[in-house]
C-alpha positions as CSV (number, residue, x, y, z in Angstrom):
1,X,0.0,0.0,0.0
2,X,1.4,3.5,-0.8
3,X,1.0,6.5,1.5
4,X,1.4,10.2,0.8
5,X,0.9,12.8,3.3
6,X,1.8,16.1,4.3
7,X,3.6,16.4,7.5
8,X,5.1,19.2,9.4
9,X,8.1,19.1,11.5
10,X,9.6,21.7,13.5
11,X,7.6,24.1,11.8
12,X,8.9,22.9,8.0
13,X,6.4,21.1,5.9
14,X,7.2,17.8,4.2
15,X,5.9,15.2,2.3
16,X,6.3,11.7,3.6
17,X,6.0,8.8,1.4
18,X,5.7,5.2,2.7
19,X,5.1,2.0,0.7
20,X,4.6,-1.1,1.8
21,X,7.1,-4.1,0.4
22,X,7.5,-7.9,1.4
23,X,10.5,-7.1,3.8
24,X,10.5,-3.8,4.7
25,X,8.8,-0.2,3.7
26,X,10.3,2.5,1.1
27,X,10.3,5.9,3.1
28,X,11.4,8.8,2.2
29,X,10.7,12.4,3.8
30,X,10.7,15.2,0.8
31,X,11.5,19.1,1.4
32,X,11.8,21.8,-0.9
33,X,14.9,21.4,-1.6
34,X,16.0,17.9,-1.0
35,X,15.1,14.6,0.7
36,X,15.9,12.1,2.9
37,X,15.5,8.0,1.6
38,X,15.5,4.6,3.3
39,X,18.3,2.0,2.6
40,X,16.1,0.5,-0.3
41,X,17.1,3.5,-2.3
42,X,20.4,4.4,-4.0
43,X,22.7,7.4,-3.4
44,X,24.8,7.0,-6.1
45,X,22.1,7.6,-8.7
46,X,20.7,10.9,-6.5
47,X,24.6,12.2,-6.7
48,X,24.4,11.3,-10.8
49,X,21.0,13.5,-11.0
50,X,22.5,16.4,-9.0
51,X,19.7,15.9,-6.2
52,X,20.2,17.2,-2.6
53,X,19.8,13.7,-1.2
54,X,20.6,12.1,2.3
55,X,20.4,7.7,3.2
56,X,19.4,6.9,6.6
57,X,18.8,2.7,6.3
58,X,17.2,0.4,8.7
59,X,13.9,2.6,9.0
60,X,10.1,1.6,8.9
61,X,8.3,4.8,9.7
62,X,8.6,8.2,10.4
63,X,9.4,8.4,13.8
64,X,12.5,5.8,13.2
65,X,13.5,7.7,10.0
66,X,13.3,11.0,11.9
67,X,16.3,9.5,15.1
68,X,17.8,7.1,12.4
69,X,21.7,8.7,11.6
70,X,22.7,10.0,8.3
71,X,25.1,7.0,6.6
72,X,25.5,8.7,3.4
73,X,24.6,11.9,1.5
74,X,25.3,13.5,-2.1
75,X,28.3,16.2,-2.2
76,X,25.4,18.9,-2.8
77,X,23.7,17.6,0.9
78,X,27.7,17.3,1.8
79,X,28.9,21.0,0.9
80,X,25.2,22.1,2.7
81,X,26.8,21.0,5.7
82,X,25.4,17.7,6.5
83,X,27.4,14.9,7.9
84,X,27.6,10.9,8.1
85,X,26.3,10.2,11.6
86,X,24.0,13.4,12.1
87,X,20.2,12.4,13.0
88,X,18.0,13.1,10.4
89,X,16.2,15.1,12.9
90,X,19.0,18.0,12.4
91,X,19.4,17.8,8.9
92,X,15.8,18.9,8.2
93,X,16.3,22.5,8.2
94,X,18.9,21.9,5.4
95,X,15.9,20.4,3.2
């Protein structure tokens, strides 16, 4: 089943997409000018495409994506000042 809704966080509003999969959910939490994926999703192709893009794996909803730690991002999320091992949490006012 795929969900789409609206959320806001810390006053910034985001849309949060979940879909349901055999093993475990696709999540990812989109700003205006980036977003944040699960470990389903590849961070090589989001650096190819330019995108402001961070990977927090081992997630299954918002609340786990929201504490789970930043283990990679794109140069662009990089040189924005995000770090491996930041909470995803702290990197939302970048997106």
């Amino acid at each position: 089943m795929l969900k789409v809704e609206n959320v806001e966080i810390e006053s910034k509003s985001f849309e949060f997409i979940h879909l349901e999969m055999p093993a475990a959910p696709i999540l990812i939490l989109k700003g205006k000018k980036g977003f944040v994926m699960c470990g389903y999703l590849n961070i090589d192709a989001a650096e190819k495409l330019g995108d402001f893009a961070v990977r927090a794996p081992g997630v299954r909803d918002l609340d786990t994506l929201l504490d789970a730690e930043v283990a990679q991002c794109t140069s662009i999320a990089s040189s924005a000042g995000v770090e491996t091992g930041m909470k995803v949490r702290e990197i939302l006012r970048f997106l």
